[in-house]
C-alpha atoms as an extended CHARMM CRD file, in Angstrom:
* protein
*
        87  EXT
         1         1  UNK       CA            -55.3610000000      195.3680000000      138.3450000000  PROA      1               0.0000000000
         2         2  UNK       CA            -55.1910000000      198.3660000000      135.8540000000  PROA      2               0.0000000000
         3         3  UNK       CA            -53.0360000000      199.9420000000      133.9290000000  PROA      3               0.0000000000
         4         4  UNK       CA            -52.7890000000      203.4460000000      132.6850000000  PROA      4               0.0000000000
         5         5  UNK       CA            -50.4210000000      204.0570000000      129.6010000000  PROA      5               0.0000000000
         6         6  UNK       CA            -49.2880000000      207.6730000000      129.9500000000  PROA      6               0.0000000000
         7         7  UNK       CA            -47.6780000000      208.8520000000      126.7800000000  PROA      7               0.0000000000
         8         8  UNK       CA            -45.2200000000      212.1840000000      126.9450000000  PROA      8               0.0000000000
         9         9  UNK       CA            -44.4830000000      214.1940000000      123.7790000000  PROA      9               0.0000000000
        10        10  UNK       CA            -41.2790000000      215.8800000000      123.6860000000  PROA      10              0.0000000000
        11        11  UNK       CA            -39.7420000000      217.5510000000      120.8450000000  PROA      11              0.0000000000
        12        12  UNK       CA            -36.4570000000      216.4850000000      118.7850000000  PROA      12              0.0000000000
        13        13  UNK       CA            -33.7870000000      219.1600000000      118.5350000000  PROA      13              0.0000000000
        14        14  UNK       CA            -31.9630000000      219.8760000000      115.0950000000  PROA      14              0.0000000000
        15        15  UNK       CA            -29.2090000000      217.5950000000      116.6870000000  PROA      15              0.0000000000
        16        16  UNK       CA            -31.7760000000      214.6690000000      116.5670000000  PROA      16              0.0000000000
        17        17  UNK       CA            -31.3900000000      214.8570000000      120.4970000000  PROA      17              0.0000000000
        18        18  UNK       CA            -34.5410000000      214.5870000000      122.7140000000  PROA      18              0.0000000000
        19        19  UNK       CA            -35.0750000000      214.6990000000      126.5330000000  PROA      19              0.0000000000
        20        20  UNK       CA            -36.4360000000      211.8890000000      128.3720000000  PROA      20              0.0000000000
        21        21  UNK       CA            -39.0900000000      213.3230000000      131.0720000000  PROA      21              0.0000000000
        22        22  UNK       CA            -37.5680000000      213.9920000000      134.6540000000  PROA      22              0.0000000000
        23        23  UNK       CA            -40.3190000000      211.5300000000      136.1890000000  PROA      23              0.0000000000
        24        24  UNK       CA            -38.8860000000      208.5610000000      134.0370000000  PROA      24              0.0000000000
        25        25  UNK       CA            -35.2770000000      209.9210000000      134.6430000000  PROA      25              0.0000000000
        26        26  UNK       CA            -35.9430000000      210.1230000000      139.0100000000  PROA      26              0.0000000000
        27        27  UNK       CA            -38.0570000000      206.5770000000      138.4900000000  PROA      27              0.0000000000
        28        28  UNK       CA            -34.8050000000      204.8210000000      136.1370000000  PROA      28              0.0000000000
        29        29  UNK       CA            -32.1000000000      205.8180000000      137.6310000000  PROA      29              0.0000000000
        30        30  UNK       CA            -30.3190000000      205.1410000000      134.8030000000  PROA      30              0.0000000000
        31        31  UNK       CA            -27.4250000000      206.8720000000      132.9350000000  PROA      31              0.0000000000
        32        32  UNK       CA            -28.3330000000      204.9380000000      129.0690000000  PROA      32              0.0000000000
        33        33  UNK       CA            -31.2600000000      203.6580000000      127.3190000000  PROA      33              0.0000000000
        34        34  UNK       CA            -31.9530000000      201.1250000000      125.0640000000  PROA      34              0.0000000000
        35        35  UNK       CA            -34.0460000000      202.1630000000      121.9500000000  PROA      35              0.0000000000
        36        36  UNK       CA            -36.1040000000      199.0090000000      120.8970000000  PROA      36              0.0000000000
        37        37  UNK       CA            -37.3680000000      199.9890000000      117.0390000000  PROA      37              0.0000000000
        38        38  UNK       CA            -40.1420000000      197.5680000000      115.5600000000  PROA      38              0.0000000000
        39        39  UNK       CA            -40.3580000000      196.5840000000      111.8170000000  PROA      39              0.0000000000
        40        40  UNK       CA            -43.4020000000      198.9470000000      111.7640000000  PROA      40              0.0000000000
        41        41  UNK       CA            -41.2550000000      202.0960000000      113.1070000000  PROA      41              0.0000000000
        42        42  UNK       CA            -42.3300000000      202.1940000000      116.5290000000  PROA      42              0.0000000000
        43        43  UNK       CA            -39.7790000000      202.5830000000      119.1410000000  PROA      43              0.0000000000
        44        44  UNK       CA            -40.0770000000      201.4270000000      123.0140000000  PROA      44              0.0000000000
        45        45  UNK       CA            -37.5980000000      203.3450000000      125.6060000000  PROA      45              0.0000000000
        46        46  UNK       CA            -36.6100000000      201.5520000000      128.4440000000  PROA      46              0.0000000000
        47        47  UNK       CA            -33.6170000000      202.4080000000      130.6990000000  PROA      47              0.0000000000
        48        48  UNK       CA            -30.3610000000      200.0800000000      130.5030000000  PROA      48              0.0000000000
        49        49  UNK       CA            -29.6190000000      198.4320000000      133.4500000000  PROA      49              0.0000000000
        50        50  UNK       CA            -26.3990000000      199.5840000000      135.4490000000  PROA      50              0.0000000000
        51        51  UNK       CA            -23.2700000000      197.4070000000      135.0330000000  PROA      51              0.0000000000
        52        52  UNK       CA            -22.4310000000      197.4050000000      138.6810000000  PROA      52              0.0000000000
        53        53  UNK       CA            -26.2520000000      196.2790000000      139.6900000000  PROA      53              0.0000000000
        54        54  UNK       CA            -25.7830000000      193.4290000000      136.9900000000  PROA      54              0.0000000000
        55        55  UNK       CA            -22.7070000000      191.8090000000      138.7960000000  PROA      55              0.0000000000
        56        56  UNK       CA            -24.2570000000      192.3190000000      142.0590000000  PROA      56              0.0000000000
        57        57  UNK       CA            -27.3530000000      190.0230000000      140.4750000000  PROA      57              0.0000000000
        58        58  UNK       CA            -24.3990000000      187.8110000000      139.5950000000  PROA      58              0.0000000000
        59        59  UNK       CA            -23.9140000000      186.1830000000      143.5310000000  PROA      59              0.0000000000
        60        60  UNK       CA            -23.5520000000      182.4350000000      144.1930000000  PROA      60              0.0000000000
        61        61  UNK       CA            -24.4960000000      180.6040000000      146.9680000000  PROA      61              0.0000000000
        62        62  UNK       CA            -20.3230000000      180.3180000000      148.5740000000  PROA      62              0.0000000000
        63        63  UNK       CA            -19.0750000000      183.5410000000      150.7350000000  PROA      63              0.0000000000
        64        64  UNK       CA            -16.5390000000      185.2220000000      149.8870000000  PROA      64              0.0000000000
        65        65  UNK       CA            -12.9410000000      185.3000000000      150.3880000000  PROA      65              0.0000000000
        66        66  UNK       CA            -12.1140000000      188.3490000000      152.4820000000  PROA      66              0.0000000000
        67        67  UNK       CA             -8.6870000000      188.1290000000      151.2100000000  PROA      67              0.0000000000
        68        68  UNK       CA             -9.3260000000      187.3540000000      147.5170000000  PROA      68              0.0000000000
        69        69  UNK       CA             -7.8920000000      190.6170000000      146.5400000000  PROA      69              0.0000000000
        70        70  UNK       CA             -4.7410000000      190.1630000000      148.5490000000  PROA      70              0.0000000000
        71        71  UNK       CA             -4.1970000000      186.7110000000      147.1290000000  PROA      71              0.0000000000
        72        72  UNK       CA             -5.0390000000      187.9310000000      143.9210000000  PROA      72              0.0000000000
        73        73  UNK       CA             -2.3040000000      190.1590000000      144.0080000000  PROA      73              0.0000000000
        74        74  UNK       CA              0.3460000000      187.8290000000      145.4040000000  PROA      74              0.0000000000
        75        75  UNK       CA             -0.4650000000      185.3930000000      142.6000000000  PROA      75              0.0000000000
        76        76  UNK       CA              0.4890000000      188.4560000000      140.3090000000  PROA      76              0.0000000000
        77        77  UNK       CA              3.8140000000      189.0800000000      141.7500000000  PROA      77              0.0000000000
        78        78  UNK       CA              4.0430000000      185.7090000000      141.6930000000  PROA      78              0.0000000000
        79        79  UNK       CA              3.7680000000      184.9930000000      138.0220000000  PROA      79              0.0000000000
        80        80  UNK       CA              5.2150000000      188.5290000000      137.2390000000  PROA      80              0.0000000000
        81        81  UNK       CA              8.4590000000      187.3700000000      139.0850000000  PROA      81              0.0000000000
        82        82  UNK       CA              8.6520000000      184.2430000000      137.3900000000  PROA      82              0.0000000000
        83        83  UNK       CA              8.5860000000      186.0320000000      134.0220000000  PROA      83              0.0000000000
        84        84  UNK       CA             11.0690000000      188.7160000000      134.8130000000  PROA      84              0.0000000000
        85        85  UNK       CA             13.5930000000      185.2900000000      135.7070000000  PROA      85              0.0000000000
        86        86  UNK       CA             12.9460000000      183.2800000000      132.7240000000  PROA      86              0.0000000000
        87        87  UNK       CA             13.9980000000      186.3730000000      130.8130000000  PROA      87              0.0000000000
């Protein structure tokens, strides 16, 4: 198997901003990056992962509840009523 390491130069703006190349940007996906900065002052871009494709990752093996929201909310009501009487 090979690999080819591509490297893209793009400039830095007075505002210390840069653009990261629309082929990385289609290929991430991603709306942040994480900056990883060596002790030698090399830096490695990769894209952060998305919050809502993290909890997805975050299954177990029991279905779900198709009413756990509507429980959830009882159980609210529930303890919010209680609170409102021992006042």
């Amino acid at each position: 198997m090979f690999y080819f390491i591509v490297m893209v130069r793009t400039r830095i703006s007075s505002k210390g901003q840069t653009t990261i190349p629309s082929a990385l940007r289609k290929k991430w996906k991603a709306a942040q990056v994480f900056w990883d900065i060596s002790p030698d002052g090399t830096a490695r871009v990769s894209p952060a992962p998305d919050l809502m494709s993290l909890l997805g990752s975050a299954s177990h093996d029991r279905p779900r509840d198709p009413d756990e929201k509507k429980k959830a909310r009882h159980a609210i009501g529930r303890e919010a009523a209680q609170e409102g009487r021992s006042k």
